[in-house]
N, C-alpha and C positions, 0 to 999 in steps of 0.2 A: 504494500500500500504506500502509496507516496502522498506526504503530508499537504502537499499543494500539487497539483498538475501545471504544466507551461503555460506562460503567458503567451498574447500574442506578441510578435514582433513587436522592440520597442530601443529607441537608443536612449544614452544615458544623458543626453543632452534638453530630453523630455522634462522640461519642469513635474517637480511631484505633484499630481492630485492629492486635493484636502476632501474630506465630508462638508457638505452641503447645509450647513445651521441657519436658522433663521434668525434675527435681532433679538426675536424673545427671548432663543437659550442662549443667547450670548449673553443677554442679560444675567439671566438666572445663573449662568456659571462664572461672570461678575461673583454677583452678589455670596455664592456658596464660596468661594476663592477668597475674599472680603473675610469671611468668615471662620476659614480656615485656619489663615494668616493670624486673624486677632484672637480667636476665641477658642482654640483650641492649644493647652499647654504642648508641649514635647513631649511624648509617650517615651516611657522608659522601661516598656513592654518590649520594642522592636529589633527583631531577628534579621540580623548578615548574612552572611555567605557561612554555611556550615553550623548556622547557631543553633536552629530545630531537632530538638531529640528525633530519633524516629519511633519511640516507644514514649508512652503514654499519654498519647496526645487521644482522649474519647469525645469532647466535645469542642466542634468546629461553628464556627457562625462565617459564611462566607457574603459580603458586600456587594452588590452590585445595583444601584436603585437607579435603572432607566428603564425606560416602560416601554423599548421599542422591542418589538420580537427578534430581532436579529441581537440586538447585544445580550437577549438574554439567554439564545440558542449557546451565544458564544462562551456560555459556562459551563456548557454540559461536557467538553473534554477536561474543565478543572475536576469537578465531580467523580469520572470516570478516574482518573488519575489517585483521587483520594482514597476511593472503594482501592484500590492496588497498593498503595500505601499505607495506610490506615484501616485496615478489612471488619475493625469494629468497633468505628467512628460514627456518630453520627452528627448529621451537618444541616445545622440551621439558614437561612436563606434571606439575606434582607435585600427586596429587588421592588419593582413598582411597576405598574400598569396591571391586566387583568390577566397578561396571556402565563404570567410565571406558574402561575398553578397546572396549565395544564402542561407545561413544557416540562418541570420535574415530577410530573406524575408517576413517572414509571420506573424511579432512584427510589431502591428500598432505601437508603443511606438517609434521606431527606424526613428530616421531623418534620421543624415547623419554616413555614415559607411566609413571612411578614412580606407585605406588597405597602408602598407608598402611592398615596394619589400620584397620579400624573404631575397635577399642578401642586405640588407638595409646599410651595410656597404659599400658595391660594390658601393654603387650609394646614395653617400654623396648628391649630388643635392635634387635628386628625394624628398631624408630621409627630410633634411630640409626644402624643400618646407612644406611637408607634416606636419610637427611639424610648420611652420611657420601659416600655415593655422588653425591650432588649437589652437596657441598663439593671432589668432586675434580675438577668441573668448571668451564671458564669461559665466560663470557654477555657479552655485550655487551648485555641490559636482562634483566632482571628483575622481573615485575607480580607486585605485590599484587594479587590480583583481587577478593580479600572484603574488602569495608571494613567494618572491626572486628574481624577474626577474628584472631585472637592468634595460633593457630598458624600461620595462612598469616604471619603478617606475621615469628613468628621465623623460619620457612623461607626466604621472601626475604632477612631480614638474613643469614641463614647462609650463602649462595649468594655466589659470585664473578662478580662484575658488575660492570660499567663505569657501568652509570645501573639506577638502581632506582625505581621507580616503584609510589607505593602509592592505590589506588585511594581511599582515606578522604581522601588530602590537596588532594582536588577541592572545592573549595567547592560547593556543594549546592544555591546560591541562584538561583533561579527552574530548576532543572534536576529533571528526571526523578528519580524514585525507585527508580523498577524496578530490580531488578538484574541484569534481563539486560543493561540499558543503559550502566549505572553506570561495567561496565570499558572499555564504549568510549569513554565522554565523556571518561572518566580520561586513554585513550590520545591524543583528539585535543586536550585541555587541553594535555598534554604538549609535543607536538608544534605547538603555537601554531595549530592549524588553525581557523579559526572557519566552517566548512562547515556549512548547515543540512542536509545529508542525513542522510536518515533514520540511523536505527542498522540492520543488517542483523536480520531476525528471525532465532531459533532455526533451525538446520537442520542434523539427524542425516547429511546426505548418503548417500540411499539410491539404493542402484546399479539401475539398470535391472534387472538379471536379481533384487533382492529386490523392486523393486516388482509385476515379474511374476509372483515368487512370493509377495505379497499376494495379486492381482488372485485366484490359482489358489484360497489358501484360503479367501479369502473364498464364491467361489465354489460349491466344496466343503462350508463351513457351510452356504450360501443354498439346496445345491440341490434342497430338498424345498417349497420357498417363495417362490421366488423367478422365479419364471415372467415374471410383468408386469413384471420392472424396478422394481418399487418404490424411492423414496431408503432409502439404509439411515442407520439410528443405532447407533454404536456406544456402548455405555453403560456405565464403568466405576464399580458400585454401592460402591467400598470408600473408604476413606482410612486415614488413620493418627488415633489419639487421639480429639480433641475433633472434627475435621474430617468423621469418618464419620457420614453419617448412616443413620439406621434403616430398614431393610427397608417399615415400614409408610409411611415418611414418603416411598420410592421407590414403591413401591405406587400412593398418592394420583399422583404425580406422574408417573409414565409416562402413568397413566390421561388425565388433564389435557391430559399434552404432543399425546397422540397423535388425543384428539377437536379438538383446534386443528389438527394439520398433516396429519391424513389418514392414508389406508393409507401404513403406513412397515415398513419390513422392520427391527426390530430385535436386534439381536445382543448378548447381554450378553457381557463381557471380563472373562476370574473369577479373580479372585485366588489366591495360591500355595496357599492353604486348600484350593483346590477348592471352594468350596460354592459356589453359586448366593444371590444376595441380593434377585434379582427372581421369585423363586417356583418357580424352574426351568420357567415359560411359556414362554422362547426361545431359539433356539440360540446354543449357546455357544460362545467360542471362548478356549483357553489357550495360551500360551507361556512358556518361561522364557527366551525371545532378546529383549532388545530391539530389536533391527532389526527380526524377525519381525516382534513384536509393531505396531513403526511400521511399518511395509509393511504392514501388515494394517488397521492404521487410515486409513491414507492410502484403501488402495483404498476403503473404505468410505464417505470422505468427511464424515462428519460425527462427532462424537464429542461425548459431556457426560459430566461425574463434578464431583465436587469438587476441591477444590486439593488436589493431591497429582505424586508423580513423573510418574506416566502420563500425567496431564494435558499436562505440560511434554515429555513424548516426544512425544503428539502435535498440539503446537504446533511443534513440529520438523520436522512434515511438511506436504502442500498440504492437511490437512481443514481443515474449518473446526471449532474447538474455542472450549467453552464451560464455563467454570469456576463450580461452584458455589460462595461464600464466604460462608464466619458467623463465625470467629473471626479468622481469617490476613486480611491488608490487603491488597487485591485490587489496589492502588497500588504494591507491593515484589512480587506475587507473580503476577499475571492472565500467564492466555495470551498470550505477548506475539507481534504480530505478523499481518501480512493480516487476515483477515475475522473474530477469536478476538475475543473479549469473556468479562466474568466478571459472573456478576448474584448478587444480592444475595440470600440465603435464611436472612438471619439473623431473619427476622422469623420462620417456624418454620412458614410455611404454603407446605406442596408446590404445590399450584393457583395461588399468585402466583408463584413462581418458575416456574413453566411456563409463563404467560403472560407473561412477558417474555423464557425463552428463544423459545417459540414464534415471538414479535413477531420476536425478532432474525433465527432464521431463514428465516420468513417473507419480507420484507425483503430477506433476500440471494437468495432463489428469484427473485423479483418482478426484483432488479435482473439476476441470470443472463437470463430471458428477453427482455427489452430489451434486449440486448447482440448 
């Protein structure tokens, strides 16, 4: 398994893509920063390089309080890492938005999953209750998991812990960027481990009986079209902001994808809108579960969209997924994990960016049958 698959072509002369924020969380991460800075002492809890026993560490409280579904996918290879480490640990969860619960559903490890409002400043109450509730708690470690994020990092200082560990205080140099990586490097810095095994990829832990109830819906979509077995694509035409690209620009490039890789049964995956973004030409399939939703992807097997949550859902599962990126840095942000790659379509032409997903999938068909 390889921890990232290739980029597409790129020179080093390419200024880096940043993430895409809008004034509000700039503000907000002001204001938490502001915060950090003044009103949080120097914790004299925090773990170096080698300072983590690897023995008696049972209760975990791990930080991450952003409500978008991709940064919270991006914890489940720390998780994974910890069950391997720590095999009778269990690990508390301070994250926000709605999707956290269903995304460590299926981690025996996980007690209790504290979610913050979205707008956590909006609702000073609510905010402190919920850090009050984790202050009456005690930890034997406590991770920073977001390196930089000011509220995960007053969270952790807040918290009663024996060793506290912040994922930023890893040195960076010749090391991965990715951040679904980032908290495990953190964790085996800590612990003095110098192991090259890979980092575990993303994984929502889908139960047999929802993978079966993929296989069914899928099926259910496919069954007016679906006779020969064709590969299917699932294709999530939306994103967020600058990331979404145009109806017309998907248009050009189904067209593209599909005279390179043949009869393919495609299934557009349609946003909470309802609309359709591929012309309403294929069937379509909606959830508001995300398990469903990955159960549904899995069975299908292949999936493309831009960088966005869905994306990172289903890099959590066995498809093979392919990220479209033009402005986010496909180095902090790509499907991370087995056959996933993210190619390059900031040059703004659909037809190249389908001949190089094509190529990739092509390639993994080619290597399947040899096998």
């Amino acid at each position: 398994m390889r921890p990232l698959a290739s980029f597409s072509p790129a020179t080093s002369a390419e200024p880096a893509r940043t993430p895409m924020h809008g004034k509000a969380a700039a503000w907000r991460r002001h204001l938490a920063a502001w915060l950090a800075r003044h009103l949080i002492a120097p914790s004299r809890n925090l773990v170096g390089a080698g300072g983590l026993p690897t023995s008696g560490i049972q209760r975990i409280l791990v930080c991450r309080p952003n409500h978008r579904l991709g940064n919270t996918l991006l914890l489940t290879p720390l998780l994974v890492e910890i069950e391997r480490r720590f095999p009778g640990a269990e690990v508390d969860l301070l994250s926000a938005g709605p999707a956290a619960h269903a995304v460590f559903r299926g981690f025996d490890i996980v007690g209790d999953c504290t979610t913050l409002d979205r707008h956590a400043v909006r609702r000073p109450l609510a905010t402190l209750g919920a850090l009050r509730k984790l202050r009456s708690r005690r930890y034997d470690l406590v991770i920073d998991a977001a390196a930089g994020s000011s509220s995960g990092r007053i969270a952790s200082a807040m918290a009663k812990a024996r060793y506290q560990l912040r994922t930023e205080a890893m040195p960076t140099d010749g090391g991965t960027t990715h951040l679904a990586a980032r908290p495990v490097q953190a964790l085996r810095w800590a612990l003095g481990v110098t192991s090259d095994a890979q980092v575990p990829p993303l994984d929502v832990r889908l139960s047999d009986a929802e993978r079966q109830g993929g296989r069914e819906a899928l099926a259910r979509v496919l069954r007016e079209v679906d006779g020969r077995h064709l590969p299917v694509l699932a294709i999530f035409p939306n994103a967020t902001g600058s990331k979404r690209l145009p109806a017309d620009w998907w248009g050009s490039f189904m067209q593209a994808l599909l005279d390179r890789l043949g009869e393919s049964c495609v299934v557009e995956l349609v946003s909470a809108d309802g609309q359709s973004r591929l012309g309403g030409g294929y069937p379509t399939y909606y959830t508001s579960d995300p398990r469903k939703l990955a159960a549904f992807i899995e069975a299908s097997g292949t999936y493309i969209s831009a960088d966005c949550g869905v994306m990172h859902l289903a890099a959590a599962t066995g498809a093979t997924t392919v990220g479209l990126f033009g402005p986010t840095d496909p180095e902090r942000y790509a499907p991370y994990g087995r056959d996933n790659t993210a190619v390059a379509c900031d040059d703004g032409c659909p037809r190249q960016a389908a001949a190089r997903v094509a190529m990739h999938l092509l390639r993994l068909r080619l290597q399947a049958r040899s096998t």
